[in-house]
C-alpha positions, 0 to 999 in steps of 0.5 A: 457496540461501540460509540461512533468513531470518526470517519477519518483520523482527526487531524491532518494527515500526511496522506492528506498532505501529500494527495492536496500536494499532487492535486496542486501539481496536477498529477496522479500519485505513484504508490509503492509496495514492497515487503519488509525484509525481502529478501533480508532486512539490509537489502530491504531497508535500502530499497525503503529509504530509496523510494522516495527519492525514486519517485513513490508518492506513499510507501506500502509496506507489507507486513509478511505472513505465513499464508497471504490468502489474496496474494498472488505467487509474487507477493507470497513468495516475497513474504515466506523470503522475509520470514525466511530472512527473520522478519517479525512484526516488531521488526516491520514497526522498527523499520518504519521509524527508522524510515520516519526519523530520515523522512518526515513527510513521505507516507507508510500504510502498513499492510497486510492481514489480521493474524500478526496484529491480533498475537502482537496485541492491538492496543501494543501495535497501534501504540507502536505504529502510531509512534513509529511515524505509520500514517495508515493500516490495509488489513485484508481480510478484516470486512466492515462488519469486523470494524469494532475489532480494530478499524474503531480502534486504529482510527481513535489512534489516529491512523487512517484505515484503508479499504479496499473496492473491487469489480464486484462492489456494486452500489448498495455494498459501497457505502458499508465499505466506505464507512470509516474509511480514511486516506484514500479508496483502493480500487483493485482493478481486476478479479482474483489474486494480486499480480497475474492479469492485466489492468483494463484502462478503459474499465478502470475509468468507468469504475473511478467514475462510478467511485467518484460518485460516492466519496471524495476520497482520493482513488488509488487503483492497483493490481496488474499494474506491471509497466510505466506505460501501463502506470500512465494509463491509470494516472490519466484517470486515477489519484494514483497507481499502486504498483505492487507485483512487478517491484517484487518480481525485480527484488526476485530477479535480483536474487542469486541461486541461493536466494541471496541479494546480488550487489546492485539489487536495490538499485536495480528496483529503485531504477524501476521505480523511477521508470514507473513514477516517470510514467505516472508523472507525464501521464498529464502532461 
């Protein structure tokens, strides 16, 4: 077994930062995810280095794999177009530290699932990512009982490692999760696979309640967030609103019938961003 590692990465983080930031403001935050290379790298660089200015507070950017098991048809779909494109992992880590040397403050949580990190080589890809300027790791399907596997080392490497919560993690399963969590609590706000139900306000508010109880992590609910209206109704009573499907869903859109980008498609999604993070900003107004 390993030693104890600590909870959070030891110094200050960007995530940290920024979450002091909108609790200084008084607003929830806008996080975004898009995967890297839909539907080619130029395309997909674009809509990266647009999003802060378009309002995102952080930047989740998937990693893409061959079977996403806990995305939905979007997600997948999105991933199988940037592996179509020649996205690799080494490509994702260049495409963060170029963001990073243009932006040295707006935050990037990798995310994704375990299979590319383990043939990359752990110790390689937390070298890389930690140089790269990435602030922190969602690995899907890595549970707390695997965290000497890599959440251990990701968090010695100085890198927050994100857990998800759900629906179904009652009282006595929470403190595993939250063990050695950093950054913040992502909530999935609904059961099933990402991007095809509605989030519920009303139960989304009990479960941050209940959250809150156990950690003062800051909670980001995501899953079936479509709308700037629907971003608001999570902003009055989250630390943020992750919007995931619906910002893939408008890369898709903006495809021809040759699924190659039309002009103007990353403007097109970047304008959605900022109808979302118009959204999120007034919800408190």
């Amino acid at each position: 077994m390993s030693e104890a590692a600590p909870a959070v990465a030891s110094a200050e983080s960007r995530i940290d930062r920024r979450f002091a930031a909108l609790r200084a403001e008084g607003r929830a935050g806008l996080v975004t995810f898009v995967t890297a290379g839909d539907p080619d790298r130029e395309t997909s660089t674009e809509i990266l280095r647009g999003l802060p200015a378009a309002g995102a507070d952080v930047i989740e950017l998937g990693m893409p794999f061959s079977d996403p098991m806990a995305d939905g048809p979007a997600i997948q779909a999105s991933s199988l177009r940037a592996l179509k494109s020649g996205m690799t992992l080494k490509r994702v880590l260049e495409m963060a530290r170029d963001f990073r040397s243009e932006d040295p403050d707006t935050p990037i949580v990798l995310m994704g699932y375990y299979n590319p990190i383990y043939h990359f080589g752990v110790e390689a890809f937390l070298k890389e990512a930690v140089a790269a300027g990435v602030d922190g790791l969602i690995v899907v399907d890595l549970p707390p009982e695997e965290d000497d596997e890599f959440c251990i080392p990701a968090i010695r490497a100085g890198l927050h490692f994100i857990r998800l919560a759900t629906p179904t993690t009652d009282d006595a399963r929470l403190p595993t999760v939250l063990t050695h969590t950093g950054g913040f609590l992502y909530y999935v706000s609904i059961m099933g696979i990402t991007g095809t139900r509605a989030v519920d306000a009303t139960a989304v508010e009990q479960a941050v309640s209940r959250l809150k109880r156990h950690t003062d992590l800051p909670i980001a609910v995501g899953f079936g967030i479509k709308t700037p209206e629907q971003a608001a109704e999570i902003a009055k009573v989250a630390d943020a609103a992750v919007v995931g499907s619906a910002i893939v869903d408008a890369v898709k859109a903006g495809l021809d019938d040759d699924g190659r980008a039309r002009d103007g498609l990353a403007t097109t999604v970047l304008g959605l961003v900022a109808d979302l993070a118009q959204g999120v900003r007034g919800a408190r107004g």
